[in-house]
Steps between C-alpha positions, in 0.01 A plus 500: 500500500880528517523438089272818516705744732837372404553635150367859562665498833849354320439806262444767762833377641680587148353832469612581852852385453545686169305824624709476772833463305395840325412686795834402710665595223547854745441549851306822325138544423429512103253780535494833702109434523581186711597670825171701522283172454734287732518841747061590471434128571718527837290789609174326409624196693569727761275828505170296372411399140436928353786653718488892443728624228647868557820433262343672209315790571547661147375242269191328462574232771516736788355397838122604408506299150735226554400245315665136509473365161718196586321424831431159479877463390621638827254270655650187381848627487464532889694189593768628373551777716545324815925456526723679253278786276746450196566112543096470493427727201802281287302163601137656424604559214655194413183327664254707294649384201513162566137533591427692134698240304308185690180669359611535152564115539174453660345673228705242211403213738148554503417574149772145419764647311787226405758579738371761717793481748721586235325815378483577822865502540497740169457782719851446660590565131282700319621828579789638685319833573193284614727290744644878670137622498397206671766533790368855598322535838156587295169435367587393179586120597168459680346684197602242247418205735147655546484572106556125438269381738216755322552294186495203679153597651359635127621200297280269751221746544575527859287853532473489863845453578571789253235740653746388846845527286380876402395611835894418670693624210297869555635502850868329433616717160382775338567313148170320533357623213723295323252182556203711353695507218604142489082380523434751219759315312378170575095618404686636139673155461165328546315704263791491219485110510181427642270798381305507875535784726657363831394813746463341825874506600477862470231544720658274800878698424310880477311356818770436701728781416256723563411345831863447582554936403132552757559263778876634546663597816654809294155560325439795378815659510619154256245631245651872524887300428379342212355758354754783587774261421429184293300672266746788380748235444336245292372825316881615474347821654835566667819645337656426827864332468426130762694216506714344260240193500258688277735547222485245222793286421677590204463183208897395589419494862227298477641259263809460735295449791177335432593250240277203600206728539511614117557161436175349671283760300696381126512176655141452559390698197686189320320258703141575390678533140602087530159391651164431265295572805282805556647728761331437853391755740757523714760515241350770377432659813835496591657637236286791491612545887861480355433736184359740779800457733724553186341830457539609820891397481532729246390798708648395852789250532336406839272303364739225409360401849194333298577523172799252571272186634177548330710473132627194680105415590427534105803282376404190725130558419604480119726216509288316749313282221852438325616421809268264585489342147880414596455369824189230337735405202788459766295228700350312228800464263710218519787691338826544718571810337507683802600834414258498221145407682614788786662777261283812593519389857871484508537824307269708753699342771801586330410858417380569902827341619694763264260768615499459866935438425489874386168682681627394848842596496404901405222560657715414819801716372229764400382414908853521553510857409255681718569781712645455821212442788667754793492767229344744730528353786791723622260846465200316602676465838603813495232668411274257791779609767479889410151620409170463657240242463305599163757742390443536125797364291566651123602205287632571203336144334176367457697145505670542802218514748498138538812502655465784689157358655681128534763681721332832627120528570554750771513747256285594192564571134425730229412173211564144444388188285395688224540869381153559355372471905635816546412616146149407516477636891686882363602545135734833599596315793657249326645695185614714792656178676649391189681853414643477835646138482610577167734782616300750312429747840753712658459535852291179522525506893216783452192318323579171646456652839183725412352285192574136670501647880884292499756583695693148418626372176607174432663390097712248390851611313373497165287768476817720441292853376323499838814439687688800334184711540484382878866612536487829431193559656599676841190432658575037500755344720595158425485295819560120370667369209603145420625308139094501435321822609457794702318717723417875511351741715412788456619787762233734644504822333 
């Protein structure tokens, strides 16, 4: 039993230690989105599991169509809440990816690759942009460990535990149609190499997403989301500027920070090149996953989240029989040429000792570099001390709601998380918005007090236009200013 637990459990220890080296890299959070998970799972902890949600009246997640699409998430991320909200969102996330790296290794250890510790420990390597992506309080990490564990389920025809798989990643993320994809994959690998149509898979995955989207504690207003949301953006139906995460990388970028990942795709392209045998299922089943993921790259750097392991996935399920045929010629030669019988070994453990020598090291500078966590903090107070309960803030961010709701959910805001919930909710609401933050309005203290029904602003200091356009606007007193941002309001007529 303890020859069982002990390597997985020795491994969960190294991918805690080096997550955690990352994340301490800054007593900061990576990502803004972190303090609205860490700050929504305290009030579910506390209010009840669907606490109401005022804080966004004009977007599509106001209080009569709030939808949590990362409920089951905030369910587990609930033991974190209980002490220090910013100390327990670091270690979730830390934990979360400790938890998605074990099940990569899982996934190597049950279908016998050589070595599958040390693949494992390719995803401390792999990617440097994977590594920061993996240290955010999000989804993503549970996302990838939940991927891994859907191959792990289709490679052994484990339909059941799929159908189960589907119905918890519907309620947890909203990126669940990502394992629809990956059985439609594995059915087109089958029929390339085995000319039969494997369909069942997609009837126990379809069955359990849809029963996970019916028997929801959001449902329907989760079906309304997805369709008013998800849909526009997979159909690039928006022209609406969002985060910087769904820009591609530009080729030099991509090359300077995701070496080993290119690398496992050329890497195990040459594999199946040096082996006589046929390609097997899961080989090619994972490199269409990875050809898909490499697509999506392409359009949206944040998909180095997936792209990043599953190209690792493919290179150890291409060298596997290699790998193997090394390990048999190692036991039964009677050569003492060490280095010889164990030469591919020794090279992949020399190429993930460079790798994690170089990924670990920036992703905790790039760590290193995120905002500071009391931005806000000074006008949330402020604002909390001076205005009444539900007062209506005007932010001049879409990204800074998190912050403002981590330190401030007495009052409520104009948008947050992402711009095209206000878009989608009013299209001249936002442009309107948008001209405003953008310094294009004289006067602004007029619409944002009859359009937004505002009589408080809060911005940081770098949205400079709006600042001179607040200045000579007679109608806006500043009342609090520190190094970060201020706060406006706007004098009765």
């Amino acid at each position: 039993m303890l020859k069982r637990i002990l390597p997985p459990l020795l491994l969960f220890i190294l991918f805690m230690v080096f997550m955690a080296l990352v994340q301490f890299g800054t007593p900061n959070l990576p990502d803004n989105d972190g303090f609205y998970h860490i700050k929504l799972t305290w009030l579910m902890r506390t209010e009840g599991l669907k606490p109401d949600f005022p804080w966004m009246q004009m977007t599509i997640l106001n209080a009569e169509e709030f939808y949590d699409h990362h409920f089951l998430y905030h369910v587990v991320l609930i033991p974190f809440t209980f002490g220090d909200l910013l100390a327990g969102a670091k270690w979730s996330a830390v934990f979360f990816a400790a938890i998605a790296f074990l099940a990569v290794w899982y996934l190597f250890h049950r279908q016998q690759i050589p070595a599958a510790w040390l693949w494992a420990l390719g995803l401390l390597a792999v990617s440097t942009p994977f590594l920061y992506r993996m240290s955010v309080t999000r989804a993503q990490s549970l996302s990838v460990g939940v991927l891994a564990l859907g191959m792990v389920f289709l490679l052994e025809g484990k339909h059941k535990w799929l159908a189960v798989l589907s119905f918890l990643y519907v309620w947890m993320y909203d990126a669940f149609p990502l394992l629809l994809a990956f059985t439609v994959l594995h059915a087109v690998a089958i029929f390339l190499l085995e000319k039969r149509l494997e369909y069942r898979p997609l009837l126990w995955v379809g069955g359990g997403m849809l029963a996970g989207l019916i028997i929801n504690p959001y449902f329907p207003d989760n079906l309304i989301f997805t369709y008013h949301h998800l849909l526009p953006k997979l159909l690039n139906a928006t022209s609406i500027s969002v985060g910087n995460e769904w820009y591609p990388y530009e080729t030099e970028q991509l090359l300077e920070n995701s070496p080993l990942a290119l690398a496992a795709i050329a890497g195990g392209a040459l594999a199946l090149g040096l082996t006589d045998r046929k390609m097997d299922v899961r080989t090619a089943f994972s490199l269409l996953v990875a050809l898909m993921f490499g697509v999506m790259l392409f359009k949206a750097r944040r998909f180095i989240e997936y792209f990043a392991p599953f190209a690792l996935v493919f290179s150890a399920f291409a060298w596997a029989p290699i790998l193997r045929a090394e390990m048999e010629n190692f036991v039964n030669s009677n050569s003492f040429s060490w280095l010889k019988s164990r030469f591919l070994h020794i090279v992949l453990v020399m190429l993930i000792g460079v790798g994690m020598f170089l990924s670990i090291p920036d992703a905790r500078k790039q760590v290193a570099g995120s905002k500071s966590y009391d931005f806000y903090a000074g006008a949330s107070d402020w604002l909390m001390r001076n205005t009444e309960p539900g007062e209506r803030v005007f932010n001049t961010d879409w990204d800074d709601f998190p912050r403002l709701f981590f330190y401030n959910t007495h009052n409520t805001y104009i948008v947050g998380l992402d711009p095209t919930y206000m878009q989608l909710y009013d299209a001249d609401l936002y442009d309107e918005w948008v001209a405003i933050t953008r310094g294009n309005v004289d006067q602004p203290s007029q619409p944002i007090l009859k359009r937004f029904s505002s009589r408080y602003i809060v911005t940081d200091l770098l949205h400079k236009n709006f600042l001179e356009k607040a200045a000579e606007d007679p109608n806006l007193m500043e009342v609090y200013r520190d190094d970060k941002s201020a706060v406006f309001t706007i004098l009765a007529p």
